[in-house]
C-alpha atoms as a printed R data frame, in Angstrom:
    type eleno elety resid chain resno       x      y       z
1   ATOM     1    CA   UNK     A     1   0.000  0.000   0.000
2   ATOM     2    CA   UNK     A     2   1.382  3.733  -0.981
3   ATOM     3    CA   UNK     A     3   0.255  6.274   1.565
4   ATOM     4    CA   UNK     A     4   0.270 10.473   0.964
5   ATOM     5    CA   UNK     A     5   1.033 11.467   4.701
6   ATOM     6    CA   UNK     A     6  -0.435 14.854   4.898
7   ATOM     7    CA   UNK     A     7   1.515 17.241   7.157
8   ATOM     8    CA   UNK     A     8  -0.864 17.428  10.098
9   ATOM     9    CA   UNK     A     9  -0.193 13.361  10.416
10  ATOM    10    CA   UNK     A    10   3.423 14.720  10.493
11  ATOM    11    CA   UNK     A    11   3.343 17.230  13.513
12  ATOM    12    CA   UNK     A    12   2.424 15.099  16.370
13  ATOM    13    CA   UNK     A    13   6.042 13.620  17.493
14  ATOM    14    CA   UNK     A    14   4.402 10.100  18.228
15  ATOM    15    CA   UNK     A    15   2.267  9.566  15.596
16  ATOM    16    CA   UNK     A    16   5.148 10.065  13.039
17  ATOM    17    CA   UNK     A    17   7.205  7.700  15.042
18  ATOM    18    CA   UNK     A    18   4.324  5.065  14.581
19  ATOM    19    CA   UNK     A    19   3.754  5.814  11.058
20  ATOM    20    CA   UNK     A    20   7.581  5.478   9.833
21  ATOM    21    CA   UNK     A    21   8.313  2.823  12.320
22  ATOM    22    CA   UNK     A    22   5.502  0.834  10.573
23  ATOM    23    CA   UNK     A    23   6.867  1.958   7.126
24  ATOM    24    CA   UNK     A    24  10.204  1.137   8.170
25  ATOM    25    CA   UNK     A    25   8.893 -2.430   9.155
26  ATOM    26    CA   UNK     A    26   7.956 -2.805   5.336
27  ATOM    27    CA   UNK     A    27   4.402 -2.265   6.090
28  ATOM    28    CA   UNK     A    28   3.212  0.192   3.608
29  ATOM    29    CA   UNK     A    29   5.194  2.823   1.280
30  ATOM    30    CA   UNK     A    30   4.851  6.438   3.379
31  ATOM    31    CA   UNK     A    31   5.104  9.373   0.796
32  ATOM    32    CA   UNK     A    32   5.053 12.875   0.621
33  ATOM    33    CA   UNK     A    33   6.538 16.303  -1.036
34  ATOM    34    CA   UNK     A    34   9.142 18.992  -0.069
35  ATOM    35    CA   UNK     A    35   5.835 21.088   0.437
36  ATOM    36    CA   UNK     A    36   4.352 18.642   2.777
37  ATOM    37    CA   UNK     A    37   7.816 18.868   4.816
38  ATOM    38    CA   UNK     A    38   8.260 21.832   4.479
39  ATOM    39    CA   UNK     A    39   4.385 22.894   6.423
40  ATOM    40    CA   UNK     A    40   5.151 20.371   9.060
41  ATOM    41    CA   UNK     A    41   8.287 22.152  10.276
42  ATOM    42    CA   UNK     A    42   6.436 25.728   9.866
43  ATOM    43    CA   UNK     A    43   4.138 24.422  12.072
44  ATOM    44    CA   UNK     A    44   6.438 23.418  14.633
45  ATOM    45    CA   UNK     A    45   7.211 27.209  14.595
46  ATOM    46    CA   UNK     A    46   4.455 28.076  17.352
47  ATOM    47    CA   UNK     A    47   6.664 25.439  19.791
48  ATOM    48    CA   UNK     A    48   9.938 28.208  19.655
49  ATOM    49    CA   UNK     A    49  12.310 28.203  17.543
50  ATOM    50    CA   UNK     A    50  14.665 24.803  18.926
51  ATOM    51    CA   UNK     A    51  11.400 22.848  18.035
52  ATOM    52    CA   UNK     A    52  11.400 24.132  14.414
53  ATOM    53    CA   UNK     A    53  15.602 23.259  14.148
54  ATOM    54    CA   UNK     A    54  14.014 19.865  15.405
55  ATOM    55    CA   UNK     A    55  11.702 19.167  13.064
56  ATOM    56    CA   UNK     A    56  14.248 20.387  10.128
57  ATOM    57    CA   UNK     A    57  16.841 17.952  11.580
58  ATOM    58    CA   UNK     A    58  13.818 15.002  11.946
59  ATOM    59    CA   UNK     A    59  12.276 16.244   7.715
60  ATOM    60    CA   UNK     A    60  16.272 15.750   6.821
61  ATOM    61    CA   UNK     A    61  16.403 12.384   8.530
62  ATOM    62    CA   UNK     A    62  13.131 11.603   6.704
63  ATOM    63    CA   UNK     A    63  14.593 12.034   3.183
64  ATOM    64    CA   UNK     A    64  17.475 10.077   4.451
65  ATOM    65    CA   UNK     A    65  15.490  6.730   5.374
66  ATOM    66    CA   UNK     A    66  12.778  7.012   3.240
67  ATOM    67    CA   UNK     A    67  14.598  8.271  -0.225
68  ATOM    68    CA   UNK     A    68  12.279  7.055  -2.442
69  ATOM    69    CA   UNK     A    69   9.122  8.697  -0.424
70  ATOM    70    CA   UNK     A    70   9.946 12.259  -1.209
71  ATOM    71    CA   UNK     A    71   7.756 13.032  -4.737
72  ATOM    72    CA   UNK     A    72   8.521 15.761  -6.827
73  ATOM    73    CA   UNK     A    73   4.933 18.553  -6.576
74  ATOM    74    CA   UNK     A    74   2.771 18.150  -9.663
75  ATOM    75    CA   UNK     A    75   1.835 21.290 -10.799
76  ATOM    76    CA   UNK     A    76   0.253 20.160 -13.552
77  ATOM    77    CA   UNK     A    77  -2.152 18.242 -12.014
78  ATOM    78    CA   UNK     A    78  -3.008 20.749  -9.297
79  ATOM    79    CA   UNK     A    79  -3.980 22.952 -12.253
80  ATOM    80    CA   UNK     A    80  -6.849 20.243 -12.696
81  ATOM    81    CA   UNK     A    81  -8.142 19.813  -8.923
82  ATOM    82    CA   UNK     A    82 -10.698 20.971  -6.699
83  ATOM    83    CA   UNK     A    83 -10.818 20.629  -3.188
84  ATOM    84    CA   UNK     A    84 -12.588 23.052   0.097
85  ATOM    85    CA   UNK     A    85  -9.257 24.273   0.534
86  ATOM    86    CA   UNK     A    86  -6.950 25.055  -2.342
87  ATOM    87    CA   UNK     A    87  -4.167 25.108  -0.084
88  ATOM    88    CA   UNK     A    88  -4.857 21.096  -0.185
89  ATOM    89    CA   UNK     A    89  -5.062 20.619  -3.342
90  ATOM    90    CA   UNK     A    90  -0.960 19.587  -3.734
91  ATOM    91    CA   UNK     A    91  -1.687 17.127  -1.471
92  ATOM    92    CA   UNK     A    92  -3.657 15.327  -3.718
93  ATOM    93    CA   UNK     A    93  -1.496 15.898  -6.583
94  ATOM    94    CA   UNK     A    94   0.990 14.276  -4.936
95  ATOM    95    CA   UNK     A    95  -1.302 11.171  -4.408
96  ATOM    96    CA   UNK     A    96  -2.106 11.377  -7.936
97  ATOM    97    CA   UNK     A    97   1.434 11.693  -9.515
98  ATOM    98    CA   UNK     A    98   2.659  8.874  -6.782
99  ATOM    99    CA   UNK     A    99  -0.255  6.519  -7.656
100 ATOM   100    CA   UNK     A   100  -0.948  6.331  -4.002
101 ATOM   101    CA   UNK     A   101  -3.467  4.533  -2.463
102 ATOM   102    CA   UNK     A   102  -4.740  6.965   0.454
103 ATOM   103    CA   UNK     A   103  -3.996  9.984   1.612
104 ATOM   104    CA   UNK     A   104  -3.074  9.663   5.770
105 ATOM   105    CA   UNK     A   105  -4.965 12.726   7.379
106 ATOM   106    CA   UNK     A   106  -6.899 14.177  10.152
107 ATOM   107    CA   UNK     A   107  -8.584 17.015   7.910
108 ATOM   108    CA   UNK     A   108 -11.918 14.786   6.399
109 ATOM   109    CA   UNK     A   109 -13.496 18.022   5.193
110 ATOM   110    CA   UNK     A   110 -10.695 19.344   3.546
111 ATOM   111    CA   UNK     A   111 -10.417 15.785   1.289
112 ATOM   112    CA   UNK     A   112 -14.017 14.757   0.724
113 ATOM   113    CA   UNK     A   113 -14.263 11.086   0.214
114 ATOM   114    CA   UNK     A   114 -16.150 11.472  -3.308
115 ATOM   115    CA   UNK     A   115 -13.526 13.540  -5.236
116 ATOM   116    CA   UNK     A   116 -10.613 11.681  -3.678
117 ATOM   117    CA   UNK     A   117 -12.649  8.849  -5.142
118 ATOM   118    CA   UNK     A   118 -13.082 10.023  -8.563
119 ATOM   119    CA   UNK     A   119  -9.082 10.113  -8.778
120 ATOM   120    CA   UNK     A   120  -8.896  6.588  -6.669
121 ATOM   121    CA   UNK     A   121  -7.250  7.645  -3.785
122 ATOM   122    CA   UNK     A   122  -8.825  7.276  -0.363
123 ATOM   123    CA   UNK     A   123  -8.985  9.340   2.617
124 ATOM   124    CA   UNK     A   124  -7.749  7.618   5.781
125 ATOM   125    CA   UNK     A   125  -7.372  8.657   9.474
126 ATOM   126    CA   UNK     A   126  -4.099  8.119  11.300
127 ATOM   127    CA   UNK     A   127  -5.910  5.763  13.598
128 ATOM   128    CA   UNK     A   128  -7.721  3.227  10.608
129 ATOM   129    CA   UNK     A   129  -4.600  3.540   8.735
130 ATOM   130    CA   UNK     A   130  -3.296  1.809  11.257
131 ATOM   131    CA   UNK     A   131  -5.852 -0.624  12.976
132 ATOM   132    CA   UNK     A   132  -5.709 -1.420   9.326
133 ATOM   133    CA   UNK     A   133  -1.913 -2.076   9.200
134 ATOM   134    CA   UNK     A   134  -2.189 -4.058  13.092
135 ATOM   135    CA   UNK     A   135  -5.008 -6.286  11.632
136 ATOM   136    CA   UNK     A   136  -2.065 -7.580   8.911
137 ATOM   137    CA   UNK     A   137   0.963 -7.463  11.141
138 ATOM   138    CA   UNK     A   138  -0.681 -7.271  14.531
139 ATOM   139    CA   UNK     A   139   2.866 -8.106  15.851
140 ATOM   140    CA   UNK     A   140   4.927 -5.307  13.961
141 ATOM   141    CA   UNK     A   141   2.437 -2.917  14.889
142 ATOM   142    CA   UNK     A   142   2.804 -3.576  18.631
143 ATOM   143    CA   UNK     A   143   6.383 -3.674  18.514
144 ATOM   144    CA   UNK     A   144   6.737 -0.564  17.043
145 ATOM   145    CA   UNK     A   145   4.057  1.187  19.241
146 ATOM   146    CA   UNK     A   146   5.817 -0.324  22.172
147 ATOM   147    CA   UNK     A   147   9.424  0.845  20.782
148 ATOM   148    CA   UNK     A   148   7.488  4.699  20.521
149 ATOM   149    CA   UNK     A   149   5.921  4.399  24.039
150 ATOM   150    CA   UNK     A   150   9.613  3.279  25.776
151 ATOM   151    CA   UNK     A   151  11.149  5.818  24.332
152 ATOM   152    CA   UNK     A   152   8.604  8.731  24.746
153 ATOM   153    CA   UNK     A   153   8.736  7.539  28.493
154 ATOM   154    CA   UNK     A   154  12.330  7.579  28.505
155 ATOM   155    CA   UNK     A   155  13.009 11.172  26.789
156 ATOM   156    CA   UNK     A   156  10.103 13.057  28.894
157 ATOM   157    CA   UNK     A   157  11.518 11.261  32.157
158 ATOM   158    CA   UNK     A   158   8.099  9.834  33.413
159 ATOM   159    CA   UNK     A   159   6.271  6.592  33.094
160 ATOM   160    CA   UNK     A   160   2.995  6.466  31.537
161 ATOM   161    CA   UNK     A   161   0.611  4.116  30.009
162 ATOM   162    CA   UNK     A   162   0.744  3.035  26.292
163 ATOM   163    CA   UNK     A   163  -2.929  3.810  26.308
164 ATOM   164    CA   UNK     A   164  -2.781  7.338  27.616
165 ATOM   165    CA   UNK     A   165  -0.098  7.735  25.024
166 ATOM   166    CA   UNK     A   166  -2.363  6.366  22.452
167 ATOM   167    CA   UNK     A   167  -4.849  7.932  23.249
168 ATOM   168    CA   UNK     A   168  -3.027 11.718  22.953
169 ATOM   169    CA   UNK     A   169  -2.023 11.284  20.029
170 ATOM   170    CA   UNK     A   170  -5.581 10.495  18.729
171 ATOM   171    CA   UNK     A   171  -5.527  6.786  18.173
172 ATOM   172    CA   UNK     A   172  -8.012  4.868  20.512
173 ATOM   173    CA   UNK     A   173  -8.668  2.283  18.310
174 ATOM   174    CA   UNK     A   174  -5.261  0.971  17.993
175 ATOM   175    CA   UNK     A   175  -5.087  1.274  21.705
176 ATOM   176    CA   UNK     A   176  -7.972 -0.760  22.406
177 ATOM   177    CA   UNK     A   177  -6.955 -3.238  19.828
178 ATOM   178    CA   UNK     A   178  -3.634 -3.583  21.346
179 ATOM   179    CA   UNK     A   179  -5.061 -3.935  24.743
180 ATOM   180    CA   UNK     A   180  -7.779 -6.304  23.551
181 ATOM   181    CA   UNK     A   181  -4.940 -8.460  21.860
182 ATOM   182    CA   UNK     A   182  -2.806 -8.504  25.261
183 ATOM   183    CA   UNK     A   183  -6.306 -8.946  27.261
């Protein structure tokens, strides 16, 4: 499966980490554009300025293990699209010119399920992308959310449940699923 990950499924630290650890695990194809980059670290602005050299080091180490991810925009099929918000509409191009399956994204009115369809691309949350990818590899999907939740523990110094974490970063179905599976 080729996914478009849209910026805002960028932002949030641990949902990235689950997202390219899965990719990373072979799992699906991530992809995205210099543009789509290039708004996740703006928005890291609002954190201060050591966030945004952050996120510039973390969109360089991106292009580094996922080479083949980065897609060239496609103006000239932006020219042809519609979409609520036109600032969106690269997005889609890059879908389009990448023969991607979905597009990863919290914005559903900004991608309405009917045009995506009419250029067969799908719109997909973060967190049914990947109940999606657990119900395949339910193993590899808990290992990497596991490797995400030691580590987030570790860096902010405090221990905390994989479900809280989960659940922050907007994925309760995963964590019930993994739960369920461990139940």
């Amino acid at each position: 499966m080729r996914a478009v990950l849209d910026a805002c499924v960028l932002y949030p630290t641990v949902l990235r980490e689950i997202l390219m650890g899965c990719a990373a695990a072979g799992l699906y194809t991530p992809l995205f554009s210099e543009r789509i980059l290039r708004e996740w670290v703006r928005a890291t602005a609002k954190l201060g300025a050591v966030q945004q050299d952050i996120a510039t080091g973390e969109a360089a180490l991106l292009r580094t293990q996922f080479p083949g991810a980065v897609l060239r925009e496609y103006s000239n099929i932006e020219a042809r699209l519609l979409l609520p918000d036109p600032d969106d509409v690269h997005v889609l191009a890059v879908a389009i010119g990448g023969s991607a399956d979905c597009i990863v994204t919290f914005n559903a009115m900004d991608f309405p399920r009917h045009l995506l369809a009419e250029e067969g691309v799908e719109r997909r949350d973060p967190d049914g992308f990947l109940c999606e990818l657990w119900s395949h590899a339910p193993d590899t999907v808990a290992e990497v959310v596991n490797r995400v939740h030691a580590t987030a523990c570790r860096l902010s110094g405090e221990t905390f449940s994989r479900k809280s974490l989960l659940k922050r970063a907007r994925l309760n179905r995963l964590a019930k699923a993994l739960d369920a599976a461990e139940g």
